[in-house]
N, C-alpha and C positions, 0 to 999 in steps of 0.2 A: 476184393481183388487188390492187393498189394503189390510192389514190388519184389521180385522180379517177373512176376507175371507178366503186372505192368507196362508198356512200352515208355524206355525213359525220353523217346521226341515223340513232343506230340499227343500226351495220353489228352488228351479232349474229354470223352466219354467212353464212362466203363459200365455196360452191360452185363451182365450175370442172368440167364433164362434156365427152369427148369421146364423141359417138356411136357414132360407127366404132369405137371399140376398147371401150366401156364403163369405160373409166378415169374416174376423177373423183376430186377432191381437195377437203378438206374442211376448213377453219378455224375455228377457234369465237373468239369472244372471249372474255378472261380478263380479268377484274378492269376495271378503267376504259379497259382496250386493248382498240381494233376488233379483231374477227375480221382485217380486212385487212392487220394487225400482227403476228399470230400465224403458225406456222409450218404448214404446210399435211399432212395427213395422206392417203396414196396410198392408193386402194379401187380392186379390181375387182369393177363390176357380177355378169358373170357368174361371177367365181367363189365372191362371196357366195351369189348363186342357187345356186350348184351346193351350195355346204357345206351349204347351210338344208336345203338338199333332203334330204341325207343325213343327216343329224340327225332330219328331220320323220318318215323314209319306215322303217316299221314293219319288221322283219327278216324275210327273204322275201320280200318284194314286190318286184317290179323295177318300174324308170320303164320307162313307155309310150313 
C-alpha cells in the first residue's frame, strides 16, 4: 500500500488482510519513514492461531 492510499499524517502501520486465505501483511514505520515506505512482513492468521494454540495447550490435552 502506497501513496495515496496511504494517510500522509501519521501512517504508523500499514496492514493489507485477505479474508479468504487469512494472509496479511504488516509494515511498521522506522525512523522518520511511513510504514507505507517500509517493506511488508507475510503472516498467516491461522497458522498463528494454530502455533499459540500449541504452545498454550497443557501436555495431554487434545483440542476439542
Amino acid at each position: 500500500m502506497k501513496r495515496p492510499v496511504a494517510f500522509r499524517s501519521g501512517n504508523l502501520q500499514s496492514v493489507l488482510f485477505a479474508l479468504r486465505t487469512l494472509d496479511f501483511r504488516v509494515a511498521n514505520a522506522r525512523g522518520p519513514s511511513p510504514a507505507c515506505d517500509q517493506p511488508y512482513t507475510h503472516y498467516n492468521l491461522s497458522a498463528l492461531l494454530h502455533a499459540h494454540a500449541k504452545v498454550r495447550r497443557p501436555a495431554g490435552i487434545r483440542a476439542g
